[in-house]
N, C-alpha and C positions, 0 to 999 in steps of 0.2 A: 340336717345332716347332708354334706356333700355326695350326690350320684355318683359324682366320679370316684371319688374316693371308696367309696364301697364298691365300684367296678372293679378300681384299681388292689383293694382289699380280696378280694372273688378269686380276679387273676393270677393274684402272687400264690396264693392256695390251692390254684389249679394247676399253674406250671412248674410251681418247685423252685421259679427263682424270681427277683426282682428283671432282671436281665430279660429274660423271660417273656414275663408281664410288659413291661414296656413294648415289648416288639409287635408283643400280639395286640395292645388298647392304641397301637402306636404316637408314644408318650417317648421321652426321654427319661433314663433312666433315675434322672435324678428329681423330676417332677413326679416320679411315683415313687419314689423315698418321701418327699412333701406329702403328696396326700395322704399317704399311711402315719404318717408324723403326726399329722394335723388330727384324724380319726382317732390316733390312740391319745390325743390327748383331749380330745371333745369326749373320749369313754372316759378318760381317766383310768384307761386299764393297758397293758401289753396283752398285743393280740398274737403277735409273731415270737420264735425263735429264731435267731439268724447264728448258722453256722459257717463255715471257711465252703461247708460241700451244698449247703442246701439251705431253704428257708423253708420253717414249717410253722401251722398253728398251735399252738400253746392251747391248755384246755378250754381256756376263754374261747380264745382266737376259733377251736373248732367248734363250739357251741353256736356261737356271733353267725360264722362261717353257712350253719345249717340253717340259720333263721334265715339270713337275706338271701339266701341261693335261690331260693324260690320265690321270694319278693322280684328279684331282678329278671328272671325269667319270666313272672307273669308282666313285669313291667316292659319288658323287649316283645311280649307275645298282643301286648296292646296297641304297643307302638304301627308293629306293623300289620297288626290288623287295620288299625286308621289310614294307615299308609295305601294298603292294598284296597279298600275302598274310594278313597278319595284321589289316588293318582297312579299311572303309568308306573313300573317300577322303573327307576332312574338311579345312579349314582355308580361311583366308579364299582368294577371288577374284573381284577387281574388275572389272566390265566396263564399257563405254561405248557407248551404241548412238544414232543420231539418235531424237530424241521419238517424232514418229509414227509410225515404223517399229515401234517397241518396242510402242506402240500400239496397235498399230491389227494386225499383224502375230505379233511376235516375243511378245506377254507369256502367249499361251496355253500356249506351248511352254517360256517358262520357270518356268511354274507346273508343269508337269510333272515341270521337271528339278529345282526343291525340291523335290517330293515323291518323286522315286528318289533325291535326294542330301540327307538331313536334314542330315549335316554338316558340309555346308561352307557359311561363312557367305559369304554374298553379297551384295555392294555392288554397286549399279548407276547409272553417271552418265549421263543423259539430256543429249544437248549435239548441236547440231547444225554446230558448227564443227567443225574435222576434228581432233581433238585427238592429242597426242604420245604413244606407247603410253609410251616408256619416260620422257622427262620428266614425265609426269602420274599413271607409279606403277601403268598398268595392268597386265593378264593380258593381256586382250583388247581390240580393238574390234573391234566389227561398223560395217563401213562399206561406203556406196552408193555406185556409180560406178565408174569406171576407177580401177585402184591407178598411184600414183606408184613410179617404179625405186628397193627401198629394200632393206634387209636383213631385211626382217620376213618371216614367212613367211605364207600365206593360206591360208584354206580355203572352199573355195566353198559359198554355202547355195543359194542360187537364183536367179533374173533379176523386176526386177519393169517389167512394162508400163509406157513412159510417154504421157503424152498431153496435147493443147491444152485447153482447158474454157474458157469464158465464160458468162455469167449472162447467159438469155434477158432480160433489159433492156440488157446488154450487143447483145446481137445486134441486139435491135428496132430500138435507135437507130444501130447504128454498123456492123452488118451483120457477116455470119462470113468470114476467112479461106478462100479456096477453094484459094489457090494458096500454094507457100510465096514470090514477089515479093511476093504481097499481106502478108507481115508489118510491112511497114516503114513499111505503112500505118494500123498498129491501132497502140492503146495496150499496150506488151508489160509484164505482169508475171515481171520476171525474179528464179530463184534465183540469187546471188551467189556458191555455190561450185560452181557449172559451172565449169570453164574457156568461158573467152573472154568478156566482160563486154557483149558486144554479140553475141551469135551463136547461133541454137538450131542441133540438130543433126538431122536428117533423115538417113532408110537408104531407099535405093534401089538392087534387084538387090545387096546385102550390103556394098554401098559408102556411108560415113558423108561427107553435105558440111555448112557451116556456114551456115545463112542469116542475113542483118543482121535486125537486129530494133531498135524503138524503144523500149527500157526507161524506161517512163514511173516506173516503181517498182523499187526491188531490194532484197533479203532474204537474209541465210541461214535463214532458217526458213520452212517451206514451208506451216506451219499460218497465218502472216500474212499469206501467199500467196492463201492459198486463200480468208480472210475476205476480201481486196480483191479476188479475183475473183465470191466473193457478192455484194457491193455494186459491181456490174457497174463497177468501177475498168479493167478491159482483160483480156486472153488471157491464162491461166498455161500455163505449161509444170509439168507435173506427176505422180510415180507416180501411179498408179491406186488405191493404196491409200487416197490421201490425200484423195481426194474418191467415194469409193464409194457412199457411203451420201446423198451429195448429188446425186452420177448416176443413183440409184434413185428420189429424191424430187424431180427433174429440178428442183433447183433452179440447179445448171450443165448444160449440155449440153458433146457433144465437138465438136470444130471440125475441120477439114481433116482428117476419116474414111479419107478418099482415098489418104492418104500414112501411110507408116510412121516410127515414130523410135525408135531403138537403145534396146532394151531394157535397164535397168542394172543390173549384176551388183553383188550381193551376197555379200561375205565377211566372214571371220572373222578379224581378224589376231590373231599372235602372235609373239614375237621370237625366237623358237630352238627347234628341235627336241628339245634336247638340256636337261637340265635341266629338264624341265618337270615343276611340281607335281604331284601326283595330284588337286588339284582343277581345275583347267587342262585335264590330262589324262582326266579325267571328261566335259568340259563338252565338248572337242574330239571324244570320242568319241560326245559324245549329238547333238550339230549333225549329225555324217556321217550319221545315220541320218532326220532330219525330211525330211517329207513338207511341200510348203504348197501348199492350195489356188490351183485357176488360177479369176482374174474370169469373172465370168458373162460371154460375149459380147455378147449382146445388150442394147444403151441403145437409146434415141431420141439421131437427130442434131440437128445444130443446123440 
């Protein structure tokens, strides 16, 4: 009985669609219609239903389904035990991290992990929309923020500071934020994949509220962000990473010092525990151990 074809049989069971499956064994979609063809006819039985919205197992189909699921996972869990005994882990993995994060943050530490990991080639997509691990083909992504309720699983790297900033010609003319009602008064440069498209978030006593704000501008990219807040365009909401070196050379200043706002956590996604590469496997195991420096405290205010 064809491997693949019971892979390709596994997948369509797990994703819900042919379409699906393919993207994830990455197959074309019409060589995993072939192998499920071929299966159901070396059973001589229909494993699937196929509807116009979905593709499901038939009671055959989910009996079959229960048996190999754990034949195929102890057979991936051999593989790479053989694999991790006898060689370096090697082979391609793709990651996705937002721009400046990669930046300005994460690329020292991936210069390190090419050189403990020669092998394995590494793709890296720089994207600051929030992209789809498994429609877009990834390993990984590293993303900032609160996670959405999903099946992926995370790994936490660390929290990064966020904070208000305006361009001392910003202030001079238009004066700084003291309070968060006075936001609604300023010109707000807003990031567009915050949730709430009108709202910053503010932590008081460990409780998160939303305050209005007037987005005179909106971005998902935080480095376009940051250039209209140079040319004193209005207040960014912003990591700390993202304007570091412009808070050193006080070309922005911070705004409403006084108050706190929820620091954003950073993780690692990946889709399953189970099956996972040894380069995946490498890469998860080198994140758990990074260290990352905390910002200097002290700026000048606004």
């Amino acid at each position: 009985m064809d491997i693949k074809a019971l892979r390709a049989f596994a997948a369509i069971v797990e994703e819900g669609s042919f379409t699906a499956a393919a993207r994830r064994l990455r197959l074309s979609k019409a060589m995993c219609s072939k192998l499920i063809s071929d299966l159901e006819a070396d059973l001589g039985a229909r494993l699937l239903v196929r509807t116009t919205r979905a593709v499901k197992p038939n009671a055959a189909g989910t009996a079959f389904y229960t048996e190999i699921a754990g034949i195929l996972a102890r057979l991936d869990a051999a593989a790479e035990a053989v694999r991790a005994s006898t060689q370096r882990p090697s082979g391609p993995l793709k990651l996705s991290a937002p721009v400046q994060y990669m930046l300005n943050v994460f690329q020292p530490h991936l210069l390190r992990f090419m050189r403990e990991y020669p092998d394995i080639r590494l793709e890296t997509v720089l994207d600051d929309s929030r992209a789809d691990l498994v429609r877009d083909g990834f390993d990984a992504i590293i993303r900032i923020g609160p996670l959405d309720d999903s099946a992926l699983h995370a790994r936490r790297l660390h929290d990064v500071p966020i904070m208000l900033v305006a361009s001392p010609a910003y202030i001079r003319d238009h004066g700084a934020p003291a309070h968060p009602a006075e936001l609604r008064e300023h010109a707000c440069l807003h990031y567009s994949n915050l949730r709430g498209s009108s709202t910053w978030p503010l932590s008081t006593d460990g409780e998160v509220s939303y305050h209005k704000i007037n987005p005179v501008f909106s971005s998902n990219n935080n480095e376009l962000l940051r250039l209209m807040a140079l040319n004193g365009q209005g207040v960014a909401l912003t990591p700390r990473f993202q304007v570091e070196e412009d808070l050193r050379q006080g070309r922005l200043l911070p705004v409403m010092t006084d108050y706190e706002f929820p620091r954003a956590p950073v993780n690692v996604l990946y889709s399953s525990r189970k099956n996972v590469s040894a380069a995946l496997a490498a890469f998860l195991d080198f994140v758990r151990g990074l260290r990352f420096e905390a910002p200097d405290p002290e700026l000048p205010k606004a």
